[in-house]
N, CA, C and O of each residue as an XYZ file, in Angstrom:
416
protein
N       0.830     -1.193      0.000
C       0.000      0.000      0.000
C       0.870      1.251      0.000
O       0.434      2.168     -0.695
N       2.339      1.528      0.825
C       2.881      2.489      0.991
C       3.228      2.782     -0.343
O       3.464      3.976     -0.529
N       3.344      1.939     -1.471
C       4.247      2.395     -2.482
C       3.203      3.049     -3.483
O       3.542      3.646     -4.505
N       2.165      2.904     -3.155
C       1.558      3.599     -4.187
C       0.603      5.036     -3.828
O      -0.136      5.693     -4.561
N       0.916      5.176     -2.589
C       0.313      6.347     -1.686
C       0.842      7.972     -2.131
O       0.189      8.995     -1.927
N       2.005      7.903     -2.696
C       2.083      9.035     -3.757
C       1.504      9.512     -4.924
O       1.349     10.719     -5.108
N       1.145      8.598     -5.792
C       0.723      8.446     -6.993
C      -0.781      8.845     -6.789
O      -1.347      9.565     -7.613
N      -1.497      8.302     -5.532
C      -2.967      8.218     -5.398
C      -3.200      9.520     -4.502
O      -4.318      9.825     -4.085
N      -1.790     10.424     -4.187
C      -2.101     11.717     -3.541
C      -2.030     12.735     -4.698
O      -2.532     13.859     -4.717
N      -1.240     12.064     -5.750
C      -1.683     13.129     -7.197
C      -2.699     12.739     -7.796
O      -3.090     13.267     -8.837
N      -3.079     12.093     -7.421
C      -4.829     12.282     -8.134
C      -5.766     12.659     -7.506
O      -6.664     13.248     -8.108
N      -5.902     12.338     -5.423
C      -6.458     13.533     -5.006
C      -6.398     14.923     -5.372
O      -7.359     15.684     -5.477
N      -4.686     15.293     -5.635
C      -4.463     16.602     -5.580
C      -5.390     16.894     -7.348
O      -6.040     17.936     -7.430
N      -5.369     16.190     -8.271
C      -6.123     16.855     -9.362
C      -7.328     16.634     -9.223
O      -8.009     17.565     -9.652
N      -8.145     15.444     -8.630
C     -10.090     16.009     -8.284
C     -10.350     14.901     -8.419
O     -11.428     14.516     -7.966
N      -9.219     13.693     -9.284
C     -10.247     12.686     -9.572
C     -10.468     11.184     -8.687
O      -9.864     10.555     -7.819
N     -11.199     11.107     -9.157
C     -12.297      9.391     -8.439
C     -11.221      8.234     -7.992
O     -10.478      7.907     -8.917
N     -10.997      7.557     -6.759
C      -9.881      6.481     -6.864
C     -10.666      5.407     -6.350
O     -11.399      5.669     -5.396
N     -10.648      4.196     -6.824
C     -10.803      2.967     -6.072
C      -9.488      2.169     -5.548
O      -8.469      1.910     -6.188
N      -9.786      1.867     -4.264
C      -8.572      0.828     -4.088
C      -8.869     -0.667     -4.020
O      -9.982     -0.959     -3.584
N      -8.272     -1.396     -4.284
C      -8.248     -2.887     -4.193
C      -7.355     -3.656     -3.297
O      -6.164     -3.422     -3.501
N      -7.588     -4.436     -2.443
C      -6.520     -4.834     -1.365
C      -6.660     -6.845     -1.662
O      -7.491     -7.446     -2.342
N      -5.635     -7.333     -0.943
C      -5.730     -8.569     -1.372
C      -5.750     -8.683      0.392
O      -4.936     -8.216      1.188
N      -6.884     -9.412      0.631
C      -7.788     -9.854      2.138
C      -7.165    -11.144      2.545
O      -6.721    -11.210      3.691
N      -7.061    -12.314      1.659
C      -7.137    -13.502      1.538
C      -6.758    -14.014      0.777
O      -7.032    -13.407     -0.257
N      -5.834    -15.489      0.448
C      -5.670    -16.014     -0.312
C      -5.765    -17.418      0.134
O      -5.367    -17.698      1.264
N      -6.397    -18.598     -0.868
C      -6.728    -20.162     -0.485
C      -5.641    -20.438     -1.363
O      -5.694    -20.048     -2.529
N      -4.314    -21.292     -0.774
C      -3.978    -22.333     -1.792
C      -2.431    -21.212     -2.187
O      -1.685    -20.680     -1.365
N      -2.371    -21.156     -3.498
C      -1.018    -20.703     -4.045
C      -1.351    -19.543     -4.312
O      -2.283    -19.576     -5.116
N      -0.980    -18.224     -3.968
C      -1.339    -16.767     -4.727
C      -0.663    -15.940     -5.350
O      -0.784    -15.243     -4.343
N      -0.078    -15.337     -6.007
C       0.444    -14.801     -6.625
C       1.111    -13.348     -5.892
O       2.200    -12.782     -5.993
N      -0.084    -13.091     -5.149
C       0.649    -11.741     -4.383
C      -0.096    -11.841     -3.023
O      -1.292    -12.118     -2.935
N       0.830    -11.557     -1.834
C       0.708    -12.377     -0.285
C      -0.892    -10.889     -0.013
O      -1.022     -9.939     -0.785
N      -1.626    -11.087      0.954
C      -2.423    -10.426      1.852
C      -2.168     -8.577      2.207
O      -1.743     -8.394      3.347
N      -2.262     -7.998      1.835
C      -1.836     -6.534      2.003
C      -1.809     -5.916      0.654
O      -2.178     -4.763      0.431
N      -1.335     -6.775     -0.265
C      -1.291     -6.177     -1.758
C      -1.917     -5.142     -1.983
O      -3.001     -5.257     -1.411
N      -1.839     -4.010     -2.593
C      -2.624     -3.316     -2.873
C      -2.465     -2.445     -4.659
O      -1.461     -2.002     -5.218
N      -4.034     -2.493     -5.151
C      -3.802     -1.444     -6.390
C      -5.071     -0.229     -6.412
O      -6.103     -0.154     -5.744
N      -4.558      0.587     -7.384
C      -5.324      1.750     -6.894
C      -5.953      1.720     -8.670
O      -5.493      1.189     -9.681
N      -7.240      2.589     -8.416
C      -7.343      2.783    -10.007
C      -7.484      3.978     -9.969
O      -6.696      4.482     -9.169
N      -8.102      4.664    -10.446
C      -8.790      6.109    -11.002
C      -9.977      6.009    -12.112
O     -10.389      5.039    -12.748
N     -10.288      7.087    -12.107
C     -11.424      7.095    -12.716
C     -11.117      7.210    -14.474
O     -11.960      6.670    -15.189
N     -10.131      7.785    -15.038
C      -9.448      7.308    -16.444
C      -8.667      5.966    -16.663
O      -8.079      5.534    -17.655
N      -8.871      5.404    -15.296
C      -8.608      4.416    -15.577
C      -7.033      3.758    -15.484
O      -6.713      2.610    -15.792
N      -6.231      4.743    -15.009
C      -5.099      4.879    -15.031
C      -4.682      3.560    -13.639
O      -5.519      3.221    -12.803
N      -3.403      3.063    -13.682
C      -3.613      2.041    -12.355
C      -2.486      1.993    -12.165
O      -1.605      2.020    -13.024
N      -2.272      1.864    -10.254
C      -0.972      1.762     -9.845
C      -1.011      0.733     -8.857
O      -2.136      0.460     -8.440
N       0.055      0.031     -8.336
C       0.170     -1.469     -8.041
C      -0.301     -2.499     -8.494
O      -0.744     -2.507     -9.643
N      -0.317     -3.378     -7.873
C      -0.363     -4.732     -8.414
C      -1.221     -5.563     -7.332
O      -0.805     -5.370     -6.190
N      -2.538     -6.617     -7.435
C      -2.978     -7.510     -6.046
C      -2.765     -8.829     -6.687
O      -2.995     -9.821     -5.995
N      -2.189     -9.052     -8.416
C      -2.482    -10.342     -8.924
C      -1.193    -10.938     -9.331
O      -0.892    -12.131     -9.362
N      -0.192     -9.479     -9.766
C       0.980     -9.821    -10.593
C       0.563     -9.560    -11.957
O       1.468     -9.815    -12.752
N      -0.572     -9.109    -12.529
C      -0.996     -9.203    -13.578
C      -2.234     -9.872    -14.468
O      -2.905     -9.635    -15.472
N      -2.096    -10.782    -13.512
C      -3.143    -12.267    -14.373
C      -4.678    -11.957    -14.062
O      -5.522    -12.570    -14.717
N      -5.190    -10.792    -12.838
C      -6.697    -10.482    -12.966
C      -6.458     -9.454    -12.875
O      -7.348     -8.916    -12.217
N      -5.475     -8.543    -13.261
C      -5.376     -6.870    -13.036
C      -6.730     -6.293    -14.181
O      -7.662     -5.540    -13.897
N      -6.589     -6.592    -14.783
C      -7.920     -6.434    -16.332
C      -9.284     -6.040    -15.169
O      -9.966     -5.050    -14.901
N      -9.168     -7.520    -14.696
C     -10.620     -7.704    -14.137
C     -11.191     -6.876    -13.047
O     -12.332     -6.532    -12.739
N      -9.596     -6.608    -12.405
C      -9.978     -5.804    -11.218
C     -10.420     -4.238    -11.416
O     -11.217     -3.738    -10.622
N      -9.745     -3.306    -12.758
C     -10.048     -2.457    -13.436
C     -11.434     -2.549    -13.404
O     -12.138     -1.874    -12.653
N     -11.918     -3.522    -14.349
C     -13.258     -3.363    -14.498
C     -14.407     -3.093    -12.909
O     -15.193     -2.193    -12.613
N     -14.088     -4.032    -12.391
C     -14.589     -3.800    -10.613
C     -14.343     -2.842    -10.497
O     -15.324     -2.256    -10.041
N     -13.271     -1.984    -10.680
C     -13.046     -0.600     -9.390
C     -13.672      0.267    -10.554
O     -14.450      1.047    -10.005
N     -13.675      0.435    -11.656
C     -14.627      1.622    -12.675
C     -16.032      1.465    -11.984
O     -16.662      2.401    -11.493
N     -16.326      0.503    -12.007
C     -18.035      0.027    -11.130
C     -18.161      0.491     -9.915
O     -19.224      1.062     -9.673
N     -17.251      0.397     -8.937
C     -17.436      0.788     -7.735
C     -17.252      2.562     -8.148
O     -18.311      3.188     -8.120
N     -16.066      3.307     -8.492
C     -16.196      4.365     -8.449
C     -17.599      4.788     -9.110
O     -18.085      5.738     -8.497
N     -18.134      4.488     -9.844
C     -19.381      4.554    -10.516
C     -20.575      4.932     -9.184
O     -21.082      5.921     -8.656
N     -20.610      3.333     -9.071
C     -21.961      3.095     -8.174
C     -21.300      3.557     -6.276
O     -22.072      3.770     -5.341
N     -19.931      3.595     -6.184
C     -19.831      4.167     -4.175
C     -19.878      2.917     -3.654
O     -19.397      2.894     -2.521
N     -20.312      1.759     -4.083
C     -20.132      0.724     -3.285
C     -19.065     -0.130     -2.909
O     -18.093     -0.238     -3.656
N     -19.142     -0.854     -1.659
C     -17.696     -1.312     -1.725
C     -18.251     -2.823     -1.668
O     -19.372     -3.141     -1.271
N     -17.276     -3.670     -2.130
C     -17.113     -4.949     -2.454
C     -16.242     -6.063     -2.331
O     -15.113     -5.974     -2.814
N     -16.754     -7.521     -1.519
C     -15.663     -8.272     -1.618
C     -15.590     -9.130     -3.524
O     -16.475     -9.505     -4.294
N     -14.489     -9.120     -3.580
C     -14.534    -10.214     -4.894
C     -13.426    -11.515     -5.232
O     -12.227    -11.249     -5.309
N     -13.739    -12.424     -5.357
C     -13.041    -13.518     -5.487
C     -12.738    -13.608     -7.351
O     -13.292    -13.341     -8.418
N     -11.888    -13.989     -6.979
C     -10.865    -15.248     -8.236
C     -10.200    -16.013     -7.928
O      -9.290    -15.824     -7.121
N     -10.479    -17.212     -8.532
C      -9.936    -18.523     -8.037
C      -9.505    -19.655     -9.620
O      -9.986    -19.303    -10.697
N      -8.883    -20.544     -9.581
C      -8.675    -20.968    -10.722
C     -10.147    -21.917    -11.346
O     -10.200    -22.337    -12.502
N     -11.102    -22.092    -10.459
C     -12.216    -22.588    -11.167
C     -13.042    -21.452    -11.558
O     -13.898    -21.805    -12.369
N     -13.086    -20.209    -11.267
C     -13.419    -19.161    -11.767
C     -13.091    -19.187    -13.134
O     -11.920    -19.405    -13.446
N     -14.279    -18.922    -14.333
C     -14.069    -19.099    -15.583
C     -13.281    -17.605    -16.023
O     -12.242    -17.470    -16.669
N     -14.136    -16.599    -15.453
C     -12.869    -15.109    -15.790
C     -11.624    -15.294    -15.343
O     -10.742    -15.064    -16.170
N     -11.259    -15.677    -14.175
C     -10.144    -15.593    -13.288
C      -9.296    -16.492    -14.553
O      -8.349    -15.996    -15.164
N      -9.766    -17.744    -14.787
C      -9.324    -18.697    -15.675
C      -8.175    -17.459    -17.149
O      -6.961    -17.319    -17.294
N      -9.391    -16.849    -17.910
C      -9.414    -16.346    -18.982
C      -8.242    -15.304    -18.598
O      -7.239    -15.142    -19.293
N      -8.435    -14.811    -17.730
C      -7.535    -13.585    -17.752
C      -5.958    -14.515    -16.995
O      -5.044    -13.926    -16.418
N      -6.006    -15.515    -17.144
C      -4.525    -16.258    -16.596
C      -4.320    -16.364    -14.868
O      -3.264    -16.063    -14.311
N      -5.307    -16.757    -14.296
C      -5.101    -16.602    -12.495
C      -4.753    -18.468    -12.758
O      -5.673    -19.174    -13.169
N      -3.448    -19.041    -12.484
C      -4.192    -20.357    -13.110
C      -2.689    -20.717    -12.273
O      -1.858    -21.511    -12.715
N      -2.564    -20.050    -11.145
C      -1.801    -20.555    -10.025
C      -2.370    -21.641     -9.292
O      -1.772    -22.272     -8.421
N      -3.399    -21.814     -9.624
C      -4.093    -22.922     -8.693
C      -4.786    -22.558     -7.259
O      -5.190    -23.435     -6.495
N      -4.876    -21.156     -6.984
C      -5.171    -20.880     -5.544
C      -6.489    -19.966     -5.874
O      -6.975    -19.961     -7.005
N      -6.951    -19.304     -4.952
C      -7.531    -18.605     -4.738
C      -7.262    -16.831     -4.608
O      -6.285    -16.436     -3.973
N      -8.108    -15.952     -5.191
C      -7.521    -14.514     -3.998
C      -9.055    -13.615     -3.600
O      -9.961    -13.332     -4.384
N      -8.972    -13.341     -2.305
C     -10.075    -12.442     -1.761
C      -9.431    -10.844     -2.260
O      -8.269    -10.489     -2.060
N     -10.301    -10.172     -2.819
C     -10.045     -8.765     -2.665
C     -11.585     -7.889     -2.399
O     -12.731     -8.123     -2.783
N     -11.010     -6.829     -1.587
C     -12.056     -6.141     -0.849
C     -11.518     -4.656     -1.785
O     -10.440     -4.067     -1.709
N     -12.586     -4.390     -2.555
C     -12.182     -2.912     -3.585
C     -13.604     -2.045     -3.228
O     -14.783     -2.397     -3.273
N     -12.852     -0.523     -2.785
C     -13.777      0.324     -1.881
C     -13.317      1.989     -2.592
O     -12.150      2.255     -2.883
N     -14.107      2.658     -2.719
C     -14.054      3.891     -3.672
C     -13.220      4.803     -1.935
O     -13.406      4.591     -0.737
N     -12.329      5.793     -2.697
C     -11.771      6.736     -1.867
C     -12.469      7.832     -1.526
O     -12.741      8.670     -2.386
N     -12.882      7.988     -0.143
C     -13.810      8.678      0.147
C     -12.577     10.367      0.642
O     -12.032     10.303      1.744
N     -12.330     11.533     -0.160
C     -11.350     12.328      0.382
C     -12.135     12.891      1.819
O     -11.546     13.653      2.587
């Protein structure tokens, strides 16, 4: 989380919308340990990492929705997950992420 707490104070400082995404949980093998964190914005722009890559796509799409709708959300991917699958999560484990709009 610390490393991306600059990046997400220049986008407070210009006005716009941030969701964050944190990694809660992981079952099995994960790709990135419990604390992970990525940030989005509302152009869409993204900083860190909760997957390594392999559901970063997906998680984009979640945090545009949440900044959208204000809600916050747990969401899973797991390798029997057919998206999680598609977008390459295919470590064999599981990951919990809890993605919640930045309230300044």
């Amino acid at each position: 989380m610390k490393d991306i707490l600059d990046e997400v104070g220049s986008w407070r400082d210009a006005g716009k919308q941030v969701a964050v995404a944190r990694v809660v949980d992981i079952e099995g093998s994960g790709p990135r340990d419990p604390g992970a964190a990525m940030a989005v914005n509302e152009d869409g722009e993204v900083i860190g990492s909760v997957s390594g890559g392999c559901v970063e796509g997906a998680v984009v799409t979640e945090a545009l929705d949440i900044i959208e709708s204000g809600e916050r959300r747990m969401v899973t991917f797991g390798y029997s997950d057919d998206e999680a699958f598609a977008v390459g999560l295919t470590c064999g484990g599981t990951i919990h992420l809890y993605i919640e709009p930045l309230d300044w």
